[in-house]
C-alpha positions as CSV (number, residue, x, y, z in Angstrom):
1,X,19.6,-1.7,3.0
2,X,16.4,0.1,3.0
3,X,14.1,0.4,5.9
4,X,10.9,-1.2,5.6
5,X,8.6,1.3,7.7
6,X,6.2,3.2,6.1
7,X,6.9,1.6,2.4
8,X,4.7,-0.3,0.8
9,X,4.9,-4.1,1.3
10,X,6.7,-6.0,-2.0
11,X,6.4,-9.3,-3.6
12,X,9.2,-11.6,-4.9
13,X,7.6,-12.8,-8.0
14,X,10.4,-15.1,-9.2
15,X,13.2,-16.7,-6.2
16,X,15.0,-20.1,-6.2
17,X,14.9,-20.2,-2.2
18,X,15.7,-24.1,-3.0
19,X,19.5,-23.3,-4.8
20,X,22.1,-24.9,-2.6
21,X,23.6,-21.6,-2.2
22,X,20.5,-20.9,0.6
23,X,21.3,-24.6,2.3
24,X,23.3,-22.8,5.3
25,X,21.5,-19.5,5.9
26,X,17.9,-19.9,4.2
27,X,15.6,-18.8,7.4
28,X,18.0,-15.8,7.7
29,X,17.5,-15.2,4.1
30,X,14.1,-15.4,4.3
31,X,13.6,-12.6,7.7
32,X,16.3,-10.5,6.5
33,X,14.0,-10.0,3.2
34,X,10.7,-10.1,5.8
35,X,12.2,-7.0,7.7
36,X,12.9,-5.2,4.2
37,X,9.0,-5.7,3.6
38,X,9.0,-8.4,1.4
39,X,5.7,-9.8,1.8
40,X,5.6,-12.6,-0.5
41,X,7.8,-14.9,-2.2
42,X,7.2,-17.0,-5.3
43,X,9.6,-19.9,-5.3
44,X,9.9,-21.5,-9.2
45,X,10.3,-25.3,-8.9
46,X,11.7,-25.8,-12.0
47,X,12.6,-29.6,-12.7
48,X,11.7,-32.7,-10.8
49,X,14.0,-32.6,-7.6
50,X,13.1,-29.2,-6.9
51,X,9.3,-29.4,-7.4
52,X,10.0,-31.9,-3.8
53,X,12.5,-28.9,-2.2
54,X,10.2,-26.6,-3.2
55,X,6.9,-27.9,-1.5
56,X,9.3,-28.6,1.8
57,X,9.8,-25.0,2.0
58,X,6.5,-23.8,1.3
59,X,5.1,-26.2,4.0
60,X,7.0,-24.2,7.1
61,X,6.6,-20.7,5.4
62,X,3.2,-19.7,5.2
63,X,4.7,-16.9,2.8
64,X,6.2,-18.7,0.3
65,X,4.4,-19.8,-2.7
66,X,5.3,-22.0,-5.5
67,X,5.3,-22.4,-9.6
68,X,5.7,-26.1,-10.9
69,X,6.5,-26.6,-14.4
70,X,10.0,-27.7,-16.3
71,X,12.8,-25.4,-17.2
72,X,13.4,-25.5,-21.0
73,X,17.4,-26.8,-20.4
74,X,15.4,-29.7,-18.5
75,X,12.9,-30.3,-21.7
76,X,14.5,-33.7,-22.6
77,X,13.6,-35.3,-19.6
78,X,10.2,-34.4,-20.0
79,X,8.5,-38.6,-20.7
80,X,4.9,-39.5,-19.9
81,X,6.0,-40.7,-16.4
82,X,8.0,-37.0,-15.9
83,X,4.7,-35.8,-17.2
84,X,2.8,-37.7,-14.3
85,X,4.6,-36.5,-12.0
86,X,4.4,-32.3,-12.8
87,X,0.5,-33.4,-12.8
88,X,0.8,-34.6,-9.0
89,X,3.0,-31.8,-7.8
90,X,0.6,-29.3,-8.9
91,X,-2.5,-31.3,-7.4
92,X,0.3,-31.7,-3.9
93,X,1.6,-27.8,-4.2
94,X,-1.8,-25.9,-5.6
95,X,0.7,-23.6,-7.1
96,X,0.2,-20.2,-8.2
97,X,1.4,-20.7,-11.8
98,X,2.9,-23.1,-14.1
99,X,6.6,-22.0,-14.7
100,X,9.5,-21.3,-15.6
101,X,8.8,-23.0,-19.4
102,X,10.0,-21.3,-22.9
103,X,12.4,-21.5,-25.0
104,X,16.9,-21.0,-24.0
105,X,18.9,-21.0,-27.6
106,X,21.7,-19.5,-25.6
107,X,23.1,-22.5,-24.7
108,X,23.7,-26.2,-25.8
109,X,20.8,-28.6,-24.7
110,X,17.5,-29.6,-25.3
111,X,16.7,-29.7,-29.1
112,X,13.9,-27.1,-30.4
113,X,11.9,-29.9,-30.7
114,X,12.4,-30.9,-27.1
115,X,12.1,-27.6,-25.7
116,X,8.4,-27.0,-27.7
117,X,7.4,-30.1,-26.8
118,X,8.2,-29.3,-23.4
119,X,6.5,-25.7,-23.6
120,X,3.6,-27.0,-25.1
121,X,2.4,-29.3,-23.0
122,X,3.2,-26.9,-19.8
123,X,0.8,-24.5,-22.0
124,X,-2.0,-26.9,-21.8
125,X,-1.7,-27.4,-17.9
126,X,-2.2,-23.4,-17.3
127,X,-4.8,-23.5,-19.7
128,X,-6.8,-26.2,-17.8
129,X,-6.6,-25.2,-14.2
130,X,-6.5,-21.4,-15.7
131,X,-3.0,-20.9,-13.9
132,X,-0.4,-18.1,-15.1
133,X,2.3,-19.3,-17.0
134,X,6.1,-18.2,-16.2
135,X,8.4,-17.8,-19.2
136,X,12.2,-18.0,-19.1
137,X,13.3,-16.8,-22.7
138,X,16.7,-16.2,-23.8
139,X,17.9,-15.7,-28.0
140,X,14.4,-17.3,-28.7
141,X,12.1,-14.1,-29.0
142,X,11.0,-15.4,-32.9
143,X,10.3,-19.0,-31.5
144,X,8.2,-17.9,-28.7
145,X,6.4,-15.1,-30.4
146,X,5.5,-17.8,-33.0
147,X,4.4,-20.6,-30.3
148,X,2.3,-18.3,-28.2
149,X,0.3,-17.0,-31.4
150,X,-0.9,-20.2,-31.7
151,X,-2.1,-19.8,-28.7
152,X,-4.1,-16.7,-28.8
153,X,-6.6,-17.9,-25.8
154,X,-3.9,-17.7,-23.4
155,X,-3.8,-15.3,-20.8
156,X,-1.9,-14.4,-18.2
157,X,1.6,-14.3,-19.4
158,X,4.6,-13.6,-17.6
159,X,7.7,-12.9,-19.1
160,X,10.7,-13.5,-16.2
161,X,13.3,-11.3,-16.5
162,X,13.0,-9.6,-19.2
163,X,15.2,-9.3,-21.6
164,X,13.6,-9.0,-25.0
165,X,14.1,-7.6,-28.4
166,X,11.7,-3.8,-29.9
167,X,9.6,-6.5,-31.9
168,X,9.2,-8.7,-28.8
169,X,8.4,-5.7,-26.4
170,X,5.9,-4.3,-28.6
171,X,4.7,-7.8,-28.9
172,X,4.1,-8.4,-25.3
173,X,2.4,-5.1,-24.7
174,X,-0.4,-5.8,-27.1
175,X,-0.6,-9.3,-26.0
176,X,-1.1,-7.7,-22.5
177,X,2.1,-10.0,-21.0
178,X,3.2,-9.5,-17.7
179,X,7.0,-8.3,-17.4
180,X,9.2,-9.5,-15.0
181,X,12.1,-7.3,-14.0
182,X,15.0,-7.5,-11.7
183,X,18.9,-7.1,-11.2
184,X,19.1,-7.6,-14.9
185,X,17.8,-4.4,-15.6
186,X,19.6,-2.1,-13.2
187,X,23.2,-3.1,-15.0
188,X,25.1,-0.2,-16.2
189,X,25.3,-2.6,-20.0
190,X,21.7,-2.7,-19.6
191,X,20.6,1.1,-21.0
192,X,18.5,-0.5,-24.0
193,X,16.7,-2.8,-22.0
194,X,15.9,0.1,-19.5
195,X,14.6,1.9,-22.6
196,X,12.5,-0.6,-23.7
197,X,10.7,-1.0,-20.9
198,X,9.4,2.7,-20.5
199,X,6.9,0.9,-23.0
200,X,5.4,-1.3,-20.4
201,X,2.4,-0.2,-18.7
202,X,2.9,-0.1,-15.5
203,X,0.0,-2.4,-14.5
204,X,1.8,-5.3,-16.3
205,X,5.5,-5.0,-13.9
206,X,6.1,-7.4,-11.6
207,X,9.7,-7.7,-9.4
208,X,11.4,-10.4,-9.0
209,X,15.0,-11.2,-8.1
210,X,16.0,-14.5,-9.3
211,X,17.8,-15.0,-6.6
212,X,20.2,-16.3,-6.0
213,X,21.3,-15.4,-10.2
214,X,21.4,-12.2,-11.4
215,X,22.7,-9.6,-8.6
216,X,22.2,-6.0,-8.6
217,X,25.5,-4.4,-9.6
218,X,26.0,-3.1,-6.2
219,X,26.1,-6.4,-5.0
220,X,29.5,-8.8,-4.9
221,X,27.5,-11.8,-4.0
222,X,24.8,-14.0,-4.3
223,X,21.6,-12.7,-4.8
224,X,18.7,-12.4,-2.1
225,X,15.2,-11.1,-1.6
226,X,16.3,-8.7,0.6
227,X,18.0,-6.7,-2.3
228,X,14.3,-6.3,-4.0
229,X,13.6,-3.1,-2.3
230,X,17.0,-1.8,-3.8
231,X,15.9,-2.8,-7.3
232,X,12.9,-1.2,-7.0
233,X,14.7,1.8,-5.8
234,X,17.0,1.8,-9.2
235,X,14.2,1.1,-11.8
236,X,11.2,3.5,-10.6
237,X,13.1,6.4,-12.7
238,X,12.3,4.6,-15.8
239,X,8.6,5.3,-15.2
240,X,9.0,7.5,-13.6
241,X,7.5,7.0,-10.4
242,X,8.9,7.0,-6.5
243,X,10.3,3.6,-5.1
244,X,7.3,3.6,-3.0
245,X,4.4,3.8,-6.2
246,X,7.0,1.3,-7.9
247,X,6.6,-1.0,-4.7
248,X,2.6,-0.4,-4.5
249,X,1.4,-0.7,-8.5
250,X,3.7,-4.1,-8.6
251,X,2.6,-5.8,-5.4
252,X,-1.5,-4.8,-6.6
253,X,-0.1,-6.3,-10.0
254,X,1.2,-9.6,-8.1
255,X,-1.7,-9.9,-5.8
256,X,-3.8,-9.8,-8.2
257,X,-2.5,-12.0,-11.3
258,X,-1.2,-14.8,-8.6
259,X,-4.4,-14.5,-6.1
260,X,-1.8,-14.2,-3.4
261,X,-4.6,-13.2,-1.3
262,X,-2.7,-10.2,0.3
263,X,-5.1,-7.8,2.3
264,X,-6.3,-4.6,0.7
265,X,-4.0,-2.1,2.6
266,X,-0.6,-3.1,1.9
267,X,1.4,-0.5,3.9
268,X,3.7,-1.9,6.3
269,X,3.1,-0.5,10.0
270,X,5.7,1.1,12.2
């Protein structure tokens, strides 16, 4: 683990505090991560019965934010009355984006037609209450590329863990995306990715983990916020930058994009 003291504080921009795998220990979670000088945590509600689980969480940690919206492999289920619903969790949750949305061809589900519709209408919803939108993408870099530039109005994109393609990189850099990185990216298979993203400017990175998916390869187990300092250790090379001006530029970056209200000096006290 790495001390907190004297680093700058760090933001979770993408956590599933809500998984089952947190049911036993999620307070310890939670101040484990605190003590490592994790400062905020975005929880992503991402289908019905977690937009509830999500809001329970965020009512008894004053740290923990939320993003509503419908997780492309739960696109069929999206109905008028499904619909209805996302519309009162956001007015219930007053979250700080819409998301996670997009498009997943890597596994069997939702039809394209499902997913888009799906997508779409999430779209709209960060449109009108001008709300960041979260995007889960996976073998569907053409499909999103060709949705969003239908949408050329929309701002404020984040791509979650990114894994993209040279055309979708260079894509999202002139479209002025946010990138979300994590665990993924600090793989040993994962030295293309890594070399993609020296592309991103490094006002649009945000951390996340993901937890409790995609571990660190250091870690045997679950995923948790507290290992966001780690991953923030391993990826500052690609920029390269310290730990510490990887912690600061993406914590401003959060702050800002999500209004997390976090006050202006951001170093932790001893």
């Amino acid at each position: 683990m790495i001390p907190a003291t004297g680093l700058p504080q760090i933001v979770d921009t993408h956590v599933h505090l809500d998984e089952p795998a947190f049911d036993l220990d999620r307070d310890t979670v939670l101040d484990e991560a605190r003590s490592l000088g994790v400062r905020r945590f975005i929880n992503i509600a991402y289908k019905p019965e977690r937009w509830e689980s999500s809001r329970a969480i965020q009512l008894v940690n004053k740290d923990v934010a939320v993003a509503i919206g419908l997780h492309p492999a739960e696109s069929a289920t999206l109905d008028p009355e499904t619909e209805r619903s996302l519309v009162r969790a956001i007015e219930e949750c007053q979250p700080v984006a819409i998301g996670e949305t997009g498009f997943d061809f890597a596994r069997t589900g939702p039809t394209f037609l499902e997913q888009a519709r799906a997508f779409r209408t999430q779209i709209e919803i960060s449109s009108s209450r001008s709300l960041p939108i979260i995007i889960h993408q996976r073998n569907a870099s053409d499909a999103l590329m060709k949705d969003l530039d239908e949408w050329p109005d929309v701002a404020d994109i984040v791509l979650h863990s990114f894994d993209g393609t040279a055309l979708l990189t260079g894509w999202a850099v002139e479209r002025g995306c946010y990138i979300g990185i994590g665990g993924l990216a600090t793989r040993p298979g994962s030295v293309a990715l890594r070399n993609l993203l020296r592309s991103i400017p490094v006002d649009r990175l945000l951390l996340e983990t993901d937890a409790p998916y995609l571990s660190p390869p250091q870690c045997h187990r679950r995923n948790t916020p507290a290992n966001l300092p780690q991953i923030s250790q391993l990826l500052a090379p690609i920029w390269g930058m310290t730990a510490a001006d990887l912690r600061r530029v993406t914590t401003e970056n959060a702050n800002s994009l999500f209004n997390l209200g976090l006050a202006a000096e951001l170093e932790i006290r001893a």
